[in-house]
C-alpha positions as CSV (number, residue, x, y, z in Angstrom):
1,X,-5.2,-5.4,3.8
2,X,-8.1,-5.1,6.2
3,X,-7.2,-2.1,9.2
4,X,-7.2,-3.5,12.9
5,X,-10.0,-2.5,15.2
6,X,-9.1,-0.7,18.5
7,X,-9.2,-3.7,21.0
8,X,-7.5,-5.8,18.6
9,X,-3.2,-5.5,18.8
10,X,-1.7,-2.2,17.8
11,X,-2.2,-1.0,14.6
12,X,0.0,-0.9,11.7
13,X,-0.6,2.3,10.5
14,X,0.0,4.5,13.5
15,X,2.7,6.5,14.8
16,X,3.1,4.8,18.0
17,X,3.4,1.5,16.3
18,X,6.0,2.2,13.9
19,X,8.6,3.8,16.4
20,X,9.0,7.1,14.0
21,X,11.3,9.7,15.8
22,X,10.9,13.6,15.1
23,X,13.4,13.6,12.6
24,X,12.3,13.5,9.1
25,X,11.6,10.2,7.0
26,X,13.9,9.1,4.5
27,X,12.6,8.0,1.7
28,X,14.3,6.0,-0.9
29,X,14.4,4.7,-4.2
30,X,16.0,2.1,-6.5
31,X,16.5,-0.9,-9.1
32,X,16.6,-4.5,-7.7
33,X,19.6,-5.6,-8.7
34,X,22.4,-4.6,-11.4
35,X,24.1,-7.3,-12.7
36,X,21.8,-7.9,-16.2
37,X,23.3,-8.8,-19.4
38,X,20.3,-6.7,-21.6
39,X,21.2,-3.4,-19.3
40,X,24.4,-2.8,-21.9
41,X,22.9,-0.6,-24.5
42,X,20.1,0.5,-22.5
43,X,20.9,1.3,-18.5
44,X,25.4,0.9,-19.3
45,X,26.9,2.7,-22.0
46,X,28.3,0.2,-24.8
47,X,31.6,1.2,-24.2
48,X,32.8,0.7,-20.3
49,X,35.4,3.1,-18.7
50,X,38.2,1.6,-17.3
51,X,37.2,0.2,-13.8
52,X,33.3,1.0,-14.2
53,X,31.3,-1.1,-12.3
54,X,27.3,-1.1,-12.5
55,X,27.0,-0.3,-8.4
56,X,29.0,2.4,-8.6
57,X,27.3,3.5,-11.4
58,X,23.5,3.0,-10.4
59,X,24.4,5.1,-7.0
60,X,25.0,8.4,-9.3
61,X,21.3,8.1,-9.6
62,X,20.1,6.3,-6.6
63,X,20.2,6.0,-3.0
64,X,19.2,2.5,-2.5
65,X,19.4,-0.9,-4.9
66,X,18.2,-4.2,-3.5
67,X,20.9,-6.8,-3.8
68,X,19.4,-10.1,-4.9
69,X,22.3,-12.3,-5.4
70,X,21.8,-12.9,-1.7
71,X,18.9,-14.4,-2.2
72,X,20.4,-17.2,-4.5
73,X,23.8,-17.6,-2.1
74,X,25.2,-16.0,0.9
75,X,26.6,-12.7,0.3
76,X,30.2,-12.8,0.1
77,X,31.7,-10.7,3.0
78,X,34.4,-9.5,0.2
79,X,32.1,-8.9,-1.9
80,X,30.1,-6.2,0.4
81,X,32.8,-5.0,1.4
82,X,34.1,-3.8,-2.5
83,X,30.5,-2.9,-3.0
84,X,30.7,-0.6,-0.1
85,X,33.6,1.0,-1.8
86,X,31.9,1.1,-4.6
87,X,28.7,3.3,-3.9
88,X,31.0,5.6,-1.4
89,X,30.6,8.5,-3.3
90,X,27.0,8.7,-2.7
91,X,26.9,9.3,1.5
92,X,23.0,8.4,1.4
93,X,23.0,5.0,-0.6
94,X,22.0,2.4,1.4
95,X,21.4,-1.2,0.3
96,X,18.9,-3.8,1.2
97,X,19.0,-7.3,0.7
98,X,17.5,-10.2,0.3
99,X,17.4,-13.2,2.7
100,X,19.3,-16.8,1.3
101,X,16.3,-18.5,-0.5
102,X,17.0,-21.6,1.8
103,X,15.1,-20.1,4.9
104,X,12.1,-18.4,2.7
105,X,11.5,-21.2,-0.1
106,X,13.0,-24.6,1.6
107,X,11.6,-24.6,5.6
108,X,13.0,-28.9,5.8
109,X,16.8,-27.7,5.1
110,X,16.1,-24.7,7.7
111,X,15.0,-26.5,10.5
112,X,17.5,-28.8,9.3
113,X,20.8,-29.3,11.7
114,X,22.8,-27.6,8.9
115,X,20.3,-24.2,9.8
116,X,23.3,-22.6,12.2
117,X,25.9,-23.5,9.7
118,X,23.8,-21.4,6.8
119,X,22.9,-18.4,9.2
120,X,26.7,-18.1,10.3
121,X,26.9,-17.7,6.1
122,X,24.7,-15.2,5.9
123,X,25.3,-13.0,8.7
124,X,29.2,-13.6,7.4
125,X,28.1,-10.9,4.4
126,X,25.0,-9.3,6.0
127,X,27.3,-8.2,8.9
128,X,30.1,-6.4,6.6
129,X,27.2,-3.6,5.3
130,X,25.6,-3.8,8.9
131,X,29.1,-2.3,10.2
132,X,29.2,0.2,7.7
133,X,25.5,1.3,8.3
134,X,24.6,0.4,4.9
135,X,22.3,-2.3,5.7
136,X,18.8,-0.9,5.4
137,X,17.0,-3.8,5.3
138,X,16.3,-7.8,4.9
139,X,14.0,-8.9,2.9
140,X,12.6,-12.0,3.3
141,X,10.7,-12.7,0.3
142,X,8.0,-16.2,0.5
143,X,6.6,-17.4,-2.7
144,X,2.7,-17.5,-3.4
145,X,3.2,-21.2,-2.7
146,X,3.8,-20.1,1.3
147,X,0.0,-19.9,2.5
148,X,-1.3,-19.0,5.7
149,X,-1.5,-21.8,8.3
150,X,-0.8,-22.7,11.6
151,X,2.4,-24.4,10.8
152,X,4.0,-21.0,7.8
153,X,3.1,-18.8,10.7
154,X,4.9,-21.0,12.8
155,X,7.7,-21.1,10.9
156,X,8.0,-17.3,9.9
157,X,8.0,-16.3,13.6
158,X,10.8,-18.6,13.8
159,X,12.9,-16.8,11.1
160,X,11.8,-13.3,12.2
161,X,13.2,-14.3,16.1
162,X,16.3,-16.3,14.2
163,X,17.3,-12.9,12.4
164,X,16.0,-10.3,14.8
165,X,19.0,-8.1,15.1
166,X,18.2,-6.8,11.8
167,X,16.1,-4.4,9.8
168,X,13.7,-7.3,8.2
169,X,10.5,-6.8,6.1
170,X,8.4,-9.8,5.0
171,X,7.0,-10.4,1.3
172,X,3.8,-12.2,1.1
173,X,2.5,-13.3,-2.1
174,X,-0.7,-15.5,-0.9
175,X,-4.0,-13.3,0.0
176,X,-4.2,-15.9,3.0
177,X,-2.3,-13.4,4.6
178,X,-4.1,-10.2,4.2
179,X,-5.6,-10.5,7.7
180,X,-5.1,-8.8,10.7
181,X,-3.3,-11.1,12.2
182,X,-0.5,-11.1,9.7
183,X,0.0,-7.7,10.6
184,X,0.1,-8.3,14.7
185,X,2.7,-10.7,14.0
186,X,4.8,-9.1,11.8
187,X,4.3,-5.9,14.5
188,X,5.3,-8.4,17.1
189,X,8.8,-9.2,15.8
190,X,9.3,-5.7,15.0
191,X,9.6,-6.5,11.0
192,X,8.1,-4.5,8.7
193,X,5.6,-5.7,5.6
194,X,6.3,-5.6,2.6
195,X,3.9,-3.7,0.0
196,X,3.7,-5.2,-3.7
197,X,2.5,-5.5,-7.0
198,X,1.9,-8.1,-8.9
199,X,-0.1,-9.5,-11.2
200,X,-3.1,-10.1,-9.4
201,X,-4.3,-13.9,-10.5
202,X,-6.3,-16.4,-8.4
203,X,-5.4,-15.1,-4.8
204,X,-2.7,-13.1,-5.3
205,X,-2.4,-10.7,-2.6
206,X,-3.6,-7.1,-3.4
207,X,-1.9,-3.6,-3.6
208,X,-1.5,-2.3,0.2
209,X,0.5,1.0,2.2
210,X,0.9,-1.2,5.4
211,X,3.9,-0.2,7.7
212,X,4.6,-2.1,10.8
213,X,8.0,-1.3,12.0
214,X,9.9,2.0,11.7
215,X,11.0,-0.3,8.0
216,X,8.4,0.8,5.3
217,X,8.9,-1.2,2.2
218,X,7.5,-1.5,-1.9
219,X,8.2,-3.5,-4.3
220,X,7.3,-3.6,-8.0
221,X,7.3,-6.6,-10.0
222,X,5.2,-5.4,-13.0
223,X,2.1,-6.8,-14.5
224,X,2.8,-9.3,-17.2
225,X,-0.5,-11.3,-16.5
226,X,0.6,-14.2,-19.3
227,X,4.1,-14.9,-18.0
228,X,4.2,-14.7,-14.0
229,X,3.0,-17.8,-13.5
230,X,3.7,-19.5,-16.6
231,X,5.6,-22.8,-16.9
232,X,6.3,-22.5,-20.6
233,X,10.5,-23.1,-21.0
234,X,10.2,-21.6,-24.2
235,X,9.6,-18.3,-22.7
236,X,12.5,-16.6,-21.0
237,X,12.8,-15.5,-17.7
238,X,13.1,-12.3,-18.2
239,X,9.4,-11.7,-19.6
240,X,8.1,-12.0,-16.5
241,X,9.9,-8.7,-15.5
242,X,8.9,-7.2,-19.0
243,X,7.2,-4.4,-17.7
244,X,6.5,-0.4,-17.8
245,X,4.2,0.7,-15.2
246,X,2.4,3.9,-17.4
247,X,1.7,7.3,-15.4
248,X,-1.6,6.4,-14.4
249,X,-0.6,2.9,-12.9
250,X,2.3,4.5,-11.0
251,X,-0.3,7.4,-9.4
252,X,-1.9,5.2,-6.6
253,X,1.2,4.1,-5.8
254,X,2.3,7.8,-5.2
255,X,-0.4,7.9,-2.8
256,X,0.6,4.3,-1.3
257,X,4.3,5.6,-0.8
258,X,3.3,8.5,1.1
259,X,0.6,7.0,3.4
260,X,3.8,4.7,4.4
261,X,6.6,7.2,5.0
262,X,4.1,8.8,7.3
263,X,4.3,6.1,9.3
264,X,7.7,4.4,8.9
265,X,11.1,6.0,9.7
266,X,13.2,4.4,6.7
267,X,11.4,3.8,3.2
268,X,12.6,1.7,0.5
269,X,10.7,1.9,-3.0
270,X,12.3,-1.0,-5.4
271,X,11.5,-1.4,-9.1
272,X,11.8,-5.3,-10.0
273,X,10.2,-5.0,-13.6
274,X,14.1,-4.7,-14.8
275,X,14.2,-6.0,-18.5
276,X,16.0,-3.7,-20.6
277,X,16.2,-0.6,-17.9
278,X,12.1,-0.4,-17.3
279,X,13.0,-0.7,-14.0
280,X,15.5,1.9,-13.6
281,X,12.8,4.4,-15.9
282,X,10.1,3.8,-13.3
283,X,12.2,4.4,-10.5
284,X,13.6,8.0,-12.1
285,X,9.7,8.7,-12.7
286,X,8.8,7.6,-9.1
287,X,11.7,9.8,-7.3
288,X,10.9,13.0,-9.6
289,X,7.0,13.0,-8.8
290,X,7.1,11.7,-4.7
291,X,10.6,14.8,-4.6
292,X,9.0,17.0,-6.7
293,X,12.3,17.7,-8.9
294,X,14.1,16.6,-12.0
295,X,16.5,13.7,-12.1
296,X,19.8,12.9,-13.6
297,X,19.2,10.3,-16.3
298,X,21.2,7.8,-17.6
299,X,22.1,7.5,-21.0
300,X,21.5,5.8,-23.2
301,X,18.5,4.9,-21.3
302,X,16.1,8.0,-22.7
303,X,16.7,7.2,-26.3
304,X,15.1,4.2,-25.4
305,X,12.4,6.4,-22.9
306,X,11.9,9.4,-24.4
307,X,9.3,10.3,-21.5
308,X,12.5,10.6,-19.2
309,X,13.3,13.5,-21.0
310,X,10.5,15.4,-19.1
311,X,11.8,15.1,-15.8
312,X,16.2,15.2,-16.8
313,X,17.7,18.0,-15.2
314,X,20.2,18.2,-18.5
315,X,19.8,17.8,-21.8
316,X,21.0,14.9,-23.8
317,X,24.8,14.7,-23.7
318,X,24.7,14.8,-27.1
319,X,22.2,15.3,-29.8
320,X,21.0,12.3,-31.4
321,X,20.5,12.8,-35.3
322,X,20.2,8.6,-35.8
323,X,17.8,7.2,-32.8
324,X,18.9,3.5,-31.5
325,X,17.3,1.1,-33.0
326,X,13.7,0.4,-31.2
327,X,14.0,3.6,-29.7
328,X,10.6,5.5,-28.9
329,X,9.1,2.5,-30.1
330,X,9.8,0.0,-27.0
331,X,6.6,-2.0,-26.0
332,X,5.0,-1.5,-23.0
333,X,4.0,-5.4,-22.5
């Protein structure tokens, strides 16, 4: 995204605009989401212990997963609160989330009279990790279909003042927004923007390392060019996550992650390409290279990844004399 001029509103990228304190940035990193049938086998072992649970699981090896069953339906205030007990092992795991789709993909219903009867439901769960300090941020993710105009920007600044109390970031899909002005407003409502990428088709919006609240946020959604838009039923959903980001496509995004933690107090990095673990793979590649150290892997994810093995801090657990089937062979797609 274009960079502000000097008599134009404060710039994103600055120190001053972001709030940053003279503590150290955090920076942290993670899946979207847990809860995916293809994971067994790859991510989970076969064979569960008694009273696993993928949360408590994923936090052995992260400090932050996006929860996106909010996104589909309020988040259950019991349900964060047993998540919370879940990841309590790990004292730096944080979760984000993202906003009730009704407010990002169906504006009529929102500005609807039943609006204060759906944000009392989402603050219901929100609130729970928000008391616990384990609320990092709110996403609030807008399809490409949400272009720039008068009455979206409207409407978003409505949102943005309706949720205020909390950490929000904005996804943008539509290159109508890649324009100063998105950036004042977002600056304006103290929310922070939300980096992506995605395939880039028609005009998608482009790779950025924008951070304009002390929230700096990325996403990766992978770059399967013949499925993200397509409306084929034949094709399951899941292809449109069927991604690896290779060394060399994760490297600029190295240098986008660390041009926004210079300017943003909390960082969230979160993997979206998530069928059959290529998420989670990405994620352990991105936290060794931006940490400089070797990461606990799961298994049996590296029989599947054998390039994990180059940044494990251990050895297999045990030696593999029979590969899984399709191991070292997955597709990149």
């Amino acid at each position: 995204m274009p960079q502000r001029q000097s008599k134009n509103p404060p710039r994103a990228n600055t120190p001053e605009s972001s709030s940053n304190t003279a503590s150290s940035p955090i920076l942290r990193i993670g899946p979207a989401g847990w809860s995916y049938p293809d994971w067994t086998g790859y991510v989970y072992p076969f064979r569960r212990p008694k009273n696993f649970h993928e949360a408590a699981y994923l936090a052995e090896f992260f400090d932050t997963i996006e929860i996106n069953t909010s996104f589909y339906q309020p988040l259950r205030p019991d349900h964060g609160a047993q998540w919370l007990d879940r990841v309590a092992a790990n004292p730096r795991f944080v979760f984000t989330a993202k906003l009730w789709q009704r407010f990002t993909h169906d504006p009529a219903p929102a500005a609807s009279l039943s609006a204060a009867a759906d944000e009392r439901a989402v603050r219901a769960g929100f609130d729970v990790l928000r008391a616990a300090n384990k609320l990092g941020a709110v996403l609030l993710q807008f399809p490409f279909s949400f272009h720039r105009t008068k009455e979206t920007v409207s409407y978003l600044a409505s949102v943005l003042k309706r949720f205020s109390d909390y950490p929000l970031v904005v996804e943008v899909r539509h290159a109508s927004w890649n324009s100063s002005e998105t950036l004042a407003l977002l600056h304006s409502h103290n929310a922070g923007f939300c980096n992506i990428d995605q395939p880039i088709i028609g005009r998608s919006l482009t790779p950025s390392a924008q951070a304009t609240s002390p929230v700096g946020y990325i996403r990766l959604h992978g770059r399967r060019y013949d499925t993200w838009f397509t409306d084929d039923t034949s094709i399951p959903a899941h292809e449109r996550y069927n991604y690896l980001y290779t060394s060399e496509e994760l490297a600029p995004w190295i240098t986008r992650v660390r041009k926004v933690t210079e300017h943003a107090r909390d960082t969230f990095v979160v993997t979206n390409n998530h069928f059959q673990g290529k998420s989670v793979v990405n994620a352990l590649q991105l936290i060794s290279i931006l940490k400089r150290s070797k990461v606990k892997v799961p298994e049996p994810l590296r029989q599947y990844y054998p390039e994990l093995d180059s940044i494990a801090d251990a050895p297999p657990a045990e030696p593999t004399l029979f590969p899984l089937a399709g191991a070292a062979t997955s597709p990149k797609k």
